[in-house]
C-alpha positions as CSV (number, residue, x, y, z in Angstrom):
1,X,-17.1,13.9,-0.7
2,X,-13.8,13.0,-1.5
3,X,-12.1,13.6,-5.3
4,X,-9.3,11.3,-5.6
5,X,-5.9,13.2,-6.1
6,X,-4.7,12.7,-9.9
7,X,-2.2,9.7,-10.2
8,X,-3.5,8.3,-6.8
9,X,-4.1,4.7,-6.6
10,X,-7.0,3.0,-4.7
11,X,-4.3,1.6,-2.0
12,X,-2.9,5.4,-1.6
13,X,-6.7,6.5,-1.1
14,X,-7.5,3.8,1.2
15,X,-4.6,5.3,3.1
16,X,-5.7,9.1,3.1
17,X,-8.9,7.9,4.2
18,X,-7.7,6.2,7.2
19,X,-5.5,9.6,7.8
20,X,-8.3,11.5,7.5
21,X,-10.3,9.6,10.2
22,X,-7.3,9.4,12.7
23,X,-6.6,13.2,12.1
24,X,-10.8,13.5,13.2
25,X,-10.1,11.3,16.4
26,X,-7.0,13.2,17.2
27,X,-8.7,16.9,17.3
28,X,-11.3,15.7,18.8
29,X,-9.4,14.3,21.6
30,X,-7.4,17.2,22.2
31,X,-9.0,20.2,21.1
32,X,-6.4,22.9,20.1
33,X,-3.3,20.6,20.5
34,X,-2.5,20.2,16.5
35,X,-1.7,23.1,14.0
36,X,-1.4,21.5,10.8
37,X,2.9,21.6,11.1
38,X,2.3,19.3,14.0
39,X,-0.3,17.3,12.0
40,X,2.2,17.2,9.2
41,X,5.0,15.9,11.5
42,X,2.5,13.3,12.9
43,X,1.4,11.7,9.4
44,X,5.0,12.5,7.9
45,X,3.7,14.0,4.9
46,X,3.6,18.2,3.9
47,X,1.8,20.6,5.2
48,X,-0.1,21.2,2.2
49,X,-1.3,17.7,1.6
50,X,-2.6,18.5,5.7
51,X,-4.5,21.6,4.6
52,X,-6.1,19.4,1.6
53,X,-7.6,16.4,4.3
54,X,-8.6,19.4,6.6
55,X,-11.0,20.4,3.4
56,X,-12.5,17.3,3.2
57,X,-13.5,16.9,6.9
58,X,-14.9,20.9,6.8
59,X,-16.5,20.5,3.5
60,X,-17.0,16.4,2.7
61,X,-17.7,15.4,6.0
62,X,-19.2,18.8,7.2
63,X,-17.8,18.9,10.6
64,X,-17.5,21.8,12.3
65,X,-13.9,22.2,12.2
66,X,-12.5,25.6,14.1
67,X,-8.8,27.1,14.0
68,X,-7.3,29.1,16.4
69,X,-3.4,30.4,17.1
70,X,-3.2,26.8,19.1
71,X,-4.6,24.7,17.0
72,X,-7.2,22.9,15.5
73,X,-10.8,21.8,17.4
74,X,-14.7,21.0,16.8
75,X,-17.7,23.8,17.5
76,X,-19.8,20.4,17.9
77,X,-17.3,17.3,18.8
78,X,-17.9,14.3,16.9
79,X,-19.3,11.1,18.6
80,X,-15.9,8.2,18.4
81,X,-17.3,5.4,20.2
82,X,-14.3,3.3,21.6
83,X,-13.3,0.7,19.2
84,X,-12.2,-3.0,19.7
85,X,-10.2,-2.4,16.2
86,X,-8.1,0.6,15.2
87,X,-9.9,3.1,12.6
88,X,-7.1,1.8,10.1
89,X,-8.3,-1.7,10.7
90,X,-11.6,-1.2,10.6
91,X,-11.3,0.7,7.3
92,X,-8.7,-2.4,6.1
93,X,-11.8,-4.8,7.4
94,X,-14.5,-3.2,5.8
95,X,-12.7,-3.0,2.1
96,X,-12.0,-6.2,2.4
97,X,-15.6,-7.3,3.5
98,X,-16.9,-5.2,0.3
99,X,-14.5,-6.7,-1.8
100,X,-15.5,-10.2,-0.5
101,X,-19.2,-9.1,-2.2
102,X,-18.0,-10.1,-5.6
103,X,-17.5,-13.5,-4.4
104,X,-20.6,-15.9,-5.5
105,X,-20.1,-18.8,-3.2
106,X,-19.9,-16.2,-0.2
107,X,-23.4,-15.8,1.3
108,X,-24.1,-12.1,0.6
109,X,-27.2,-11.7,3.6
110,X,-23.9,-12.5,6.1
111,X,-21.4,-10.2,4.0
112,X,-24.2,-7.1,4.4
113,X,-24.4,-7.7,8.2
114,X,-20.7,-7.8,8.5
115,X,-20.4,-4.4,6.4
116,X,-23.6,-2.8,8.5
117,X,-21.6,-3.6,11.5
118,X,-18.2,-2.2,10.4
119,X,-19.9,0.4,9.4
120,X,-21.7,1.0,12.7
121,X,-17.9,1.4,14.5
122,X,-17.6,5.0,12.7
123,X,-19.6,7.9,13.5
124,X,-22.4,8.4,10.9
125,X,-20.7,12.0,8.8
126,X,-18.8,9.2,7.4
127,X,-20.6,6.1,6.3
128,X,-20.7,8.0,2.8
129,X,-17.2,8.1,2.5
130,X,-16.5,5.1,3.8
131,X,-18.7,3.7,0.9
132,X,-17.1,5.4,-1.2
133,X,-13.8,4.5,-0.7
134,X,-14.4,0.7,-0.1
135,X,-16.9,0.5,-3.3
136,X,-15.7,-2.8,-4.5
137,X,-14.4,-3.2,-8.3
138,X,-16.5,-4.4,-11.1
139,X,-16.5,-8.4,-11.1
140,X,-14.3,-10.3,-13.9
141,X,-13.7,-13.7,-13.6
142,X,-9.8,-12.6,-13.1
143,X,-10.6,-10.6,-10.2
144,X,-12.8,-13.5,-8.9
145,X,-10.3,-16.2,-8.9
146,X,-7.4,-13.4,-7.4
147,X,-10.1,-13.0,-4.3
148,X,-10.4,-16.9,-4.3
149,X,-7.1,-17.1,-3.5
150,X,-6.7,-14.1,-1.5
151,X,-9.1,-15.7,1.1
152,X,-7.8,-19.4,0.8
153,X,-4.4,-18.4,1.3
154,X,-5.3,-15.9,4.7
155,X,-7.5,-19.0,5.9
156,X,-4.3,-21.1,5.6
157,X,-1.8,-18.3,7.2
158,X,-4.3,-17.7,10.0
159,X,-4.6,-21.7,10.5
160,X,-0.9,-22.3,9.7
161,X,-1.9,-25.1,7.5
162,X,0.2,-25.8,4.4
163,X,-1.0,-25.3,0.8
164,X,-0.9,-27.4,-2.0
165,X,-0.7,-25.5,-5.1
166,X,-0.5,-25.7,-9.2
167,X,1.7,-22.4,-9.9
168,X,2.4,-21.0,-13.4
169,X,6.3,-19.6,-13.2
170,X,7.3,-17.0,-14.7
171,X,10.2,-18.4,-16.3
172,X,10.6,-21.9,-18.7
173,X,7.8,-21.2,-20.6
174,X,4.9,-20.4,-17.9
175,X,4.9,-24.3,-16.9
176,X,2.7,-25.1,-14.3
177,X,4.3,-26.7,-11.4
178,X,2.6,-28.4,-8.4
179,X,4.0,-27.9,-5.0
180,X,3.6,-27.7,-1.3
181,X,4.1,-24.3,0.6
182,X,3.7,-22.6,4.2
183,X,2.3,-19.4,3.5
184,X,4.5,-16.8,5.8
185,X,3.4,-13.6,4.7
186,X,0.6,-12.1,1.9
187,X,1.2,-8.6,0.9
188,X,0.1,-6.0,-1.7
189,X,2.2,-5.0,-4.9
190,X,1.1,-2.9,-7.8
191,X,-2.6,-4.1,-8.7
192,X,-2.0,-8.1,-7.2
193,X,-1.2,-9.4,-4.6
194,X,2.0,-11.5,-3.6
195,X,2.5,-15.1,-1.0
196,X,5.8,-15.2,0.4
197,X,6.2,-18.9,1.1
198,X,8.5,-21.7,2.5
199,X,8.3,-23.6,-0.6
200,X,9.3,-27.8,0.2
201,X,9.8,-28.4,-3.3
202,X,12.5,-25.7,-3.5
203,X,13.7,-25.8,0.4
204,X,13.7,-22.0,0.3
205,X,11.5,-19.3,1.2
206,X,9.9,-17.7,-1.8
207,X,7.7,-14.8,-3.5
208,X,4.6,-16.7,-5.7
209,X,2.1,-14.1,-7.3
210,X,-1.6,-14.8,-6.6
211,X,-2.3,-14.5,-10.0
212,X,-0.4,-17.0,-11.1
213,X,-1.6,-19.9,-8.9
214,X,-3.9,-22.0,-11.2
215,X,-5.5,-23.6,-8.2
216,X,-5.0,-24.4,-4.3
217,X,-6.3,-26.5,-1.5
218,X,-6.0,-26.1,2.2
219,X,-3.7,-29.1,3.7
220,X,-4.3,-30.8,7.6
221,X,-0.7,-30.3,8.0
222,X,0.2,-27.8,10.4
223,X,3.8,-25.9,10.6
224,X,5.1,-23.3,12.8
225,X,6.5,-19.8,11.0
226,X,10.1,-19.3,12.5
227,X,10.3,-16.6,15.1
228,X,13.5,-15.0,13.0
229,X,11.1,-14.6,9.6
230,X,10.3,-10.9,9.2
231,X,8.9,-9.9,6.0
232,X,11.3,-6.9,6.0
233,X,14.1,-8.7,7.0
234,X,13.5,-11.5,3.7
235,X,13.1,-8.3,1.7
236,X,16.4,-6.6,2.4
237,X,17.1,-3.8,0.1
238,X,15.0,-5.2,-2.4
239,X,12.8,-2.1,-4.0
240,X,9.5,-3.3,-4.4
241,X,8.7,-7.1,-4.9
242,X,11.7,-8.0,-7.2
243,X,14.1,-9.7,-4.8
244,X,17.5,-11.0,-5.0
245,X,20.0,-12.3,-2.7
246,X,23.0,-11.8,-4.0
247,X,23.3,-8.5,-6.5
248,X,25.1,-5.6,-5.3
249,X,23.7,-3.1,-3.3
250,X,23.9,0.4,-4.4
251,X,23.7,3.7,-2.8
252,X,21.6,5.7,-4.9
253,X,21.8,9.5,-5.3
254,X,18.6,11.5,-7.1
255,X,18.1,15.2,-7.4
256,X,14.2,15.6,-7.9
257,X,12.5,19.1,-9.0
258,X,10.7,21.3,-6.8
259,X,6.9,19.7,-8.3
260,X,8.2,16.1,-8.1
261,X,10.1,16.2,-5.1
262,X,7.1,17.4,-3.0
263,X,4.9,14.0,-4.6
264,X,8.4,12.1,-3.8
265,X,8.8,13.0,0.3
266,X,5.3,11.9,0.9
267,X,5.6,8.8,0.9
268,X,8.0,6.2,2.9
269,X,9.3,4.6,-0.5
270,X,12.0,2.4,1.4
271,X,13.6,2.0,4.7
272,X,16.8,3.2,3.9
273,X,15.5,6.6,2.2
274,X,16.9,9.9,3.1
275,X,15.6,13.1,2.4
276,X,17.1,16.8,2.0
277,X,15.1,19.5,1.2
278,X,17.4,22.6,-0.5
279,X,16.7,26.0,-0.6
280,X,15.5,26.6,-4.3
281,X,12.8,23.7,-3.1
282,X,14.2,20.9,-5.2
283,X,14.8,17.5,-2.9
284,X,18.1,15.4,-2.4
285,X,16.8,11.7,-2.7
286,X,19.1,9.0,-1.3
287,X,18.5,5.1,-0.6
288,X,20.1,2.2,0.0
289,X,19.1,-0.6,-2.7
290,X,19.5,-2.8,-5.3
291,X,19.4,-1.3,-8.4
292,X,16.6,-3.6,-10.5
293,X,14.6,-3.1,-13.6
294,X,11.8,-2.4,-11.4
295,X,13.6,0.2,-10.1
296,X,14.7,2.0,-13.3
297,X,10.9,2.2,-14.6
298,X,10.3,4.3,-11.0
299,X,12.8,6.5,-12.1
300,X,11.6,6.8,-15.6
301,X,8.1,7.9,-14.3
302,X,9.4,11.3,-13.1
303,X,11.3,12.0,-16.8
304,X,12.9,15.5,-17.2
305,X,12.2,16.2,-12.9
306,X,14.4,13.9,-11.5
307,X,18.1,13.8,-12.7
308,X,20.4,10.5,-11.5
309,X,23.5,11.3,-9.8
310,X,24.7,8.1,-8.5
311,X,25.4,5.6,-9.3
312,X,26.8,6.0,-12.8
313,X,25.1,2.2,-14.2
314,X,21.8,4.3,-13.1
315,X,22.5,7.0,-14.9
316,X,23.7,5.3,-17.8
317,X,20.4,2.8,-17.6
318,X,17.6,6.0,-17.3
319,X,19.6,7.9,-20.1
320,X,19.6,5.2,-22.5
321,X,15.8,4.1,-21.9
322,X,15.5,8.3,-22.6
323,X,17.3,8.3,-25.8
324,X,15.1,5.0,-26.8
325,X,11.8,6.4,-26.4
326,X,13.0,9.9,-27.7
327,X,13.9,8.3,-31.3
328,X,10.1,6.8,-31.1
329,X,9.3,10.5,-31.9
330,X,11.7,11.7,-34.6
């Protein structure tokens, strides 16, 4: 079975499984083709987060996993029946079909035959941890009404049929405002989820948080997502979910540690990112953003291994929020 790494999140492990199974189907497939630099390469991750996935499928899923001067193969070859959906999609499916579970008004005898069959597109060495991986959170009433929402909103992007929404803002006090939106786009952030919406009362595109729509109801209306909308595109250098249009984009220098910057290059942080590895093992960090709040608590999370050295408003941000909490303990 697999531990989860300390300081994972559930998304991150969601995503190692799904490596895990495509690095099962590769080997497979070609027997001896991938040594774990090439499997590195592939997954764009290091070598030694490889050589931890390759223990879980010898020892969690107990395959038969060989290793030769070529490469990697199996003494008895795994069945992988062809698939309508992508391992990563069926894994993304299934989640979300266990998830679903919490839901009372959703009839649970057609949610178990919808996770049997998901289940029944991977080989059986895995169904345990597939369950594991997918095991749905304990119900809260919060959660419930985020998974409401979740679903009504994906109905109404799938249908392209506008929404009409009470939303608490953020700003003037939390007011609740109603409003009529075409959902464009529904992606993760942090522990929520967030719409990205053409908004009619506002005449702009916009970000809502799920959490923060009181309620919602599917509208006949019908409208047509322009062709030039890309989700990366509206994000721009944004870092994270915390957009703006017109601040000043930075480029941003960081020198991380030898320990932090092997965490750091793992993972595609931003499209801008680029990466230098120097010789005493420490990593060159550099991306193309604007600088936000948001951005500064990322910074803070890697404290004495990371050290800012552009631009100096960074530097002078992360040191003071240093010298703050520092005083805390005096």
């Amino acid at each position: 079975m697999m531990d989860q790494l300390p300081g994972t999140t559930a998304a991150e492990e969601l995503k190692r499984t799904s490596r895990i199974i495509e690095m099962v189907r590769m080997i497979a497939n070609a027997p001896e083709r991938y040594n774990r630099k090439a499997l590195a390469d592939r997954f764009e991750i290091s070598e030694r987060m490889i050589g931890k996935d390759l223990e879980v499928i010898r020892h969690g899923l107990k395959l038969p996993l060989l290793h030769s001067k070529q490469g990697y193969s199996f003494e008895n070859t795994p069945h992988l029946p062809l698939l309508q959906y992508s391992f990563s999609e069926a894994l993304a499916l299934l989640s979300a079909v266990q998830a679903a579970l919490q839901m009372a008004e959703i009839g649970s005898p057609d949610l178990a035959a919808a996770i049997a069959r998901l289940e029944a597109l991977f080989p059986a060495e895995f169904v345990p941890l597939l369950r594991q991986v997918s095991r749905p959170a304990p119900a809260t009433a919060h959660g419930q009404h985020r998974q409401q929402m979740f679903i009504l909103l994906n109905r109404a992007l799938l249908g392209q049929n506008k929404v009409d929404m009470h939303y608490e803002t953020a700003s003037r006090g939390g007011d609740i405002t109603e409003r009529v939106v075409r959902p464009y786009a529904i992606m993760p952030y942090v522990r929520s989820w967030q719409l990205i919406a053409y908004c009619e009362t506002r005449s702009a595109i916009l970000m809502f948080k799920l959490d923060r729509i009181q309620e919602a109801r599917i509208l006949p209306e019908r409208y047509v997502i322009p062709e030039s909308f890309t989700v990366d595109g509206y994000m721009g250098n944004t870092w994270g979910a915390l957009r703006s249009e017109h601040a000043k984009v930075d480029d941003v220098l960081l020198h991380f540690d030898a320990e932090a910057g092997r965490w750091v290059t793992e993972e595609a942080w931003h499209a801008t990112q680029e990466v230098d590895h120097l010789e005493d093992g420490s990593v060159l960090f550099r991306v193309r953003i604007v600088v936000t709040p948001e951005f500064v608590k990322w910074v803070l999370r890697y404290g004495s291994q990371v050290k800012v050295i552009e631009p100096s408003h960074l530097r002078e941000a992360v040191a003071t929020e240093h010298k703050k909490a520092a005083l805390l303990y005096r």
